[in-house]
MARBA-3410 file (N, C-alpha, C, O; in Angstrom, 1 decimal):
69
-4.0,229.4,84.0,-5.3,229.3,83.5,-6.1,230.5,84.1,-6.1,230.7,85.3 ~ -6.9,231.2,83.2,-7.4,232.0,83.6,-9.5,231.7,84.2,-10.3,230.9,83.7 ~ -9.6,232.5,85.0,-11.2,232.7,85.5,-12.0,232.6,84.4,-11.3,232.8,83.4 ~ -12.9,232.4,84.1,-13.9,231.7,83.0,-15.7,232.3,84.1,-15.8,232.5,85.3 ~ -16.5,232.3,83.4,-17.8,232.2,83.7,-18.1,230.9,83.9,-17.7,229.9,83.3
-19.3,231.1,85.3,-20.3,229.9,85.5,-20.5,229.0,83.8,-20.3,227.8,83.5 ~ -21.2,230.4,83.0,-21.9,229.7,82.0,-21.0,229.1,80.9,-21.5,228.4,80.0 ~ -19.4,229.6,80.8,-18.5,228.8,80.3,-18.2,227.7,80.4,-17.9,226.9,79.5 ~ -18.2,227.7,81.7,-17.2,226.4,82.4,-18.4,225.5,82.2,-18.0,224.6,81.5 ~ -19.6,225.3,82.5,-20.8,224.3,81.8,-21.0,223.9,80.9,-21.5,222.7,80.8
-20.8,225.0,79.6,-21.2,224.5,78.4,-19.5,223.7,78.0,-19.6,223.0,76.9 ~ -18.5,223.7,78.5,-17.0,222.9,78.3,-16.9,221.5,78.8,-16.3,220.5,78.3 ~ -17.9,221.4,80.5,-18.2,219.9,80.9,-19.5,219.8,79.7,-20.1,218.7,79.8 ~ -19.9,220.3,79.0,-21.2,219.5,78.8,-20.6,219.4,77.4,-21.0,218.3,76.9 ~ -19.8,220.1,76.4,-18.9,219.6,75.6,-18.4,218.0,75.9,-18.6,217.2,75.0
-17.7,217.5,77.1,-17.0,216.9,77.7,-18.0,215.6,77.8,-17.5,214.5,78.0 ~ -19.5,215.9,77.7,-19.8,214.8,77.5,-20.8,214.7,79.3,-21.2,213.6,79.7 ~ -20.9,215.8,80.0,-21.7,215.7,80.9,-23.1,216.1,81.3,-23.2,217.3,81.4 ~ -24.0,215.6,81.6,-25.3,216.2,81.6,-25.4,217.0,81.8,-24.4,217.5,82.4 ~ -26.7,218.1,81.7,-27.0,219.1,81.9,-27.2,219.4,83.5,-27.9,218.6,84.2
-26.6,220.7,84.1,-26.6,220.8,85.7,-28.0,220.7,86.1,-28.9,221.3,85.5 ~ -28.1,220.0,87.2,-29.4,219.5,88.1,-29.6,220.3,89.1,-28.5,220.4,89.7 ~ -30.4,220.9,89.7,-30.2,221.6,91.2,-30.4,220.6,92.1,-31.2,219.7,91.8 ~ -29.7,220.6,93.3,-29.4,219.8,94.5,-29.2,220.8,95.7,-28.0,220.9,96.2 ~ -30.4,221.5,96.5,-29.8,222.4,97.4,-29.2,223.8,96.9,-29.6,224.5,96.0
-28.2,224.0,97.6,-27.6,225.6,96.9,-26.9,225.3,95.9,-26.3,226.3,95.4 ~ -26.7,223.8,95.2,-25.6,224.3,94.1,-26.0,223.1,93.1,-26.7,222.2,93.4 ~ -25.4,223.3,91.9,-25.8,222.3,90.9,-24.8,221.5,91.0,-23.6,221.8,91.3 ~ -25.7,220.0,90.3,-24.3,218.8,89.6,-24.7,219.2,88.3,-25.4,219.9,87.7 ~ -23.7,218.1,88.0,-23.7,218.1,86.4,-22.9,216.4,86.5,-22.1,216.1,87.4
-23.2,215.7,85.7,-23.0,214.1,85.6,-22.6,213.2,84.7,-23.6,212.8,84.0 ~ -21.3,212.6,84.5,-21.1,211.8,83.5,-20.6,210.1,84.3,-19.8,209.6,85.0 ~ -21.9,209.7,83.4,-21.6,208.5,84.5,-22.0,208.3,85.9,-23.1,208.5,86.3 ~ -20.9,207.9,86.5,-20.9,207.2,88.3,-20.3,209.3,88.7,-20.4,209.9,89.8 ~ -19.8,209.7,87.6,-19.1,210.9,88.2,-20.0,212.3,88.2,-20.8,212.7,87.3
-19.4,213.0,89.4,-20.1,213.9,89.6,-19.4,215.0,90.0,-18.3,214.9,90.7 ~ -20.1,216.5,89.5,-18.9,217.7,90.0,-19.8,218.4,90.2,-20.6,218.5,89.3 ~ -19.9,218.9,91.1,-20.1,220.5,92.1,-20.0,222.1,91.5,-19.0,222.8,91.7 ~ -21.1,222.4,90.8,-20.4,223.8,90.8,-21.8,225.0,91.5,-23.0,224.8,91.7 ~ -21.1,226.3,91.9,-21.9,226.8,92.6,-22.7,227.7,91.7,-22.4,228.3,90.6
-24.2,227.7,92.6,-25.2,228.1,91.7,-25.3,229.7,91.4,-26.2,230.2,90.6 ~ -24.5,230.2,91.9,-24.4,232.1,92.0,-23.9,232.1,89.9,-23.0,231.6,89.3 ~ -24.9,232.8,89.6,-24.6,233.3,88.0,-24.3,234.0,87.0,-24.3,234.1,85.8 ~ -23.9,235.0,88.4,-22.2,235.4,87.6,-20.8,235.6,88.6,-19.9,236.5,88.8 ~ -21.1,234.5,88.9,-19.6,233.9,89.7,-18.6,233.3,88.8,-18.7,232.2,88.3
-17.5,234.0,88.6,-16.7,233.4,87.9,-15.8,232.2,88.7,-15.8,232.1,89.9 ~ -15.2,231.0,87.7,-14.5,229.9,88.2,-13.2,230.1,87.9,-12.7,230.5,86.9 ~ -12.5,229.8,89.4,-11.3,230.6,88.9,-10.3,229.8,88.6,-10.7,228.7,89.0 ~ -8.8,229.6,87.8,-8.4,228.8,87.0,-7.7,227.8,88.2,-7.5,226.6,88.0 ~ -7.5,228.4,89.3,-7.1,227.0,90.6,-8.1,225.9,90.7,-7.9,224.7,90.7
-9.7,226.7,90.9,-10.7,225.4,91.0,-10.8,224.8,89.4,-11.6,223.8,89.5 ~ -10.6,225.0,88.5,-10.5,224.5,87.1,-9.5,223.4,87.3,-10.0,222.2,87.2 ~ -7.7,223.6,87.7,-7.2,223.0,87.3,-7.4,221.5,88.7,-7.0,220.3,88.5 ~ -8.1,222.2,89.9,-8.5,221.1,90.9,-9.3,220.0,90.1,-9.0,218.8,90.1 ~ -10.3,220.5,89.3,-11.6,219.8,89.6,-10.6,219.0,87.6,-11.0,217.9,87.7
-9.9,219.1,86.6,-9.1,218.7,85.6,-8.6,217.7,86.2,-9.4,216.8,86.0 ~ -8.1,217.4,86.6,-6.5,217.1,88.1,-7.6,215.5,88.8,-7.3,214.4,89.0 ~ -8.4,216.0,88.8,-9.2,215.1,89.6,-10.4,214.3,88.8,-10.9,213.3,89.2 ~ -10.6,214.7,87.9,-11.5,213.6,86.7,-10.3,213.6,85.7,-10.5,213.5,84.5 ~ -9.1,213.6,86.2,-8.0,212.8,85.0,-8.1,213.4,83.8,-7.8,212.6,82.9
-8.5,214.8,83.2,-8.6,215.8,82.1,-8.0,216.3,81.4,-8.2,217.5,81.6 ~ -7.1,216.0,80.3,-6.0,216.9,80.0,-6.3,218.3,79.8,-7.5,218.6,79.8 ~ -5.3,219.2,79.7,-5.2,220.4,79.9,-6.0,220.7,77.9,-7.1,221.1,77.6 ~ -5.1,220.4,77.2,-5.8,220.3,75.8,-6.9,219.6,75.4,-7.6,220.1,74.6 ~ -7.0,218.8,75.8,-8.9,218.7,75.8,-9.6,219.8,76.5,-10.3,220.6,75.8
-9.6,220.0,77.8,-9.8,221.2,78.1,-10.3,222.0,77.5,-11.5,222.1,77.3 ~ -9.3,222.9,76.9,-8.7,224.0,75.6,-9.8,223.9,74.7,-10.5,224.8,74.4 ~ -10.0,222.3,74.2,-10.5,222.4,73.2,-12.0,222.3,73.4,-12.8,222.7,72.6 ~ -12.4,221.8,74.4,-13.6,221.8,74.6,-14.9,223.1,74.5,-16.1,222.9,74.7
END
């Protein structure tokens, strides 16, 4: 999996059905439900495809939804 943009990888959770990122201190949530994910507020930090496939892995995400989001 490759590195993706901050502003990628948000608009794919918010595809996915997650609120729009909140600021919280140095970094934003973003919220679906009881669940919650962490991304950092620097804006043009790319996300790299290890912390992708961590944070997939861990809200139970398939790889093709993913994709398609």
């Amino acid at each position: 999996m490759k590195a993706i943009s901050r502003k990628e990888f948000v608009r794919k959770f918010r595809a996915l059905g997650f609120e729009a990122p909140k600021r919280a201190g140095a970094h934003l949530f973003m919220r679906r439900g009881s669940i919650y994910i962490r991304i950092p507020e620097v804006e043009k930090l790319e996300i790299s495809g290890g912390l992708q496939w961590a944070l997939l892995r861990q809200l139970e995400i398939d790889m093709p939804v993913w994709e398609m989001a």
